[in-house]
C-alpha positions in Angstrom: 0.1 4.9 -6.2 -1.5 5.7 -3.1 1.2 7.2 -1.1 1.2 9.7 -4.4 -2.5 10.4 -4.9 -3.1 10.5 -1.4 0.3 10.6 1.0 1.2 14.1 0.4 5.0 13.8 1.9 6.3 10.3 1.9 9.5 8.3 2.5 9.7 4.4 0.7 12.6 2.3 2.8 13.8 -0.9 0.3 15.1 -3.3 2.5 17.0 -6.4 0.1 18.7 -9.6 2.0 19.1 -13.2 0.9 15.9 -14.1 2.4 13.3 -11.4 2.1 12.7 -8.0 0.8 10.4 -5.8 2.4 8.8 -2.2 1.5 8.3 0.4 4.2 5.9 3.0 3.0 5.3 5.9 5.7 3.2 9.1 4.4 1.4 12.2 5.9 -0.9 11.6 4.2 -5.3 12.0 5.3 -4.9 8.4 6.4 -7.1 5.5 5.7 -10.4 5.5 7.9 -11.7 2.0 7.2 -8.4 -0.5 6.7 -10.7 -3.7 6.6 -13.1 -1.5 3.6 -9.8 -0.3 1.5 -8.7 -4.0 1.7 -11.9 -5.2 -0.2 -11.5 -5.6 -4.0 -13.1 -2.3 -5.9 -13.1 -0.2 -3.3 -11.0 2.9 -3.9 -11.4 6.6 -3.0 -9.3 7.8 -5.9 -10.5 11.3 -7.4 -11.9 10.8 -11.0 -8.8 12.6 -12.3 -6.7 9.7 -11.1 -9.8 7.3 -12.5 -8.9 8.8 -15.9 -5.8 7.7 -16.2 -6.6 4.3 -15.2 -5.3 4.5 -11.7 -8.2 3.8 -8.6 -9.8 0.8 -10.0 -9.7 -0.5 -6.1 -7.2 -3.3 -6.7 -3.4 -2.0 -5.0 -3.8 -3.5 -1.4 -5.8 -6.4 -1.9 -3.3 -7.3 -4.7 -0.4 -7.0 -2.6 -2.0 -8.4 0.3 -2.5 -11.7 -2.0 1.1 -11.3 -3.2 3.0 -10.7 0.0 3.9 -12.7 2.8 2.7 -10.0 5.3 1.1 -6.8 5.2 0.8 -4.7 8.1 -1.2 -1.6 7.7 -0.9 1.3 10.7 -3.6 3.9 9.6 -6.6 5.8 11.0 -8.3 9.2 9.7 -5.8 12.2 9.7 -2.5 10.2 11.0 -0.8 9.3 7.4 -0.5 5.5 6.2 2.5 2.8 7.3 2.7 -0.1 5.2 5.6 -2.6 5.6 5.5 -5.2 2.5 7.9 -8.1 3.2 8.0 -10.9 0.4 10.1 -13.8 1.0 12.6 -14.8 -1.1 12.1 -18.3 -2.2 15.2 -20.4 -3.7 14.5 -21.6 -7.6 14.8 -25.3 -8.4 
């Protein structure tokens, strides 16, 4: 929801193989000026439009960072967002 509130132009790359899949989120967007502050549960800089309808409650990248196996985050105040997700795919038993 981020790369659409915020990102402005963005491009999502799925990447699917027996072992992992992993997300690659670039955008253009304003960028994210504090990483370690948007990773904290709550925080969010969502506009109250976005509030509204439920979205901004402060929980996307903390969630996924307790979710994936690896988030790496390339940011910084008027240079857009990178995100590459990468989940490992674990065999059932």
């Amino acid at each position: 929801m981020n790369v659409v509130m915020h990102g402005g132009d963005g491009v999502l790359i799925l990447t699917v193989d027996p072992r992992k899949i992993v997300l690659d989120f670039k955008d253009e967007g304003p960028g994210i000026e504090n990483v370690e502050l948007a990773l904290q549960e709550g925080y969010t800089t969502a506009a109250p439009e976005y509030r509204e309808m439920g979205f901004g409650a402060g929980m996307g990248l903390p969630n996924i960072k307790k979710n994936a196996d690896s988030l790496k985050i390339h940011s910084g105040k008027g240079n857009g967002t990178h995100l590459e997700i990468s989940i490992t795919v674990r065999e059932m038993s």
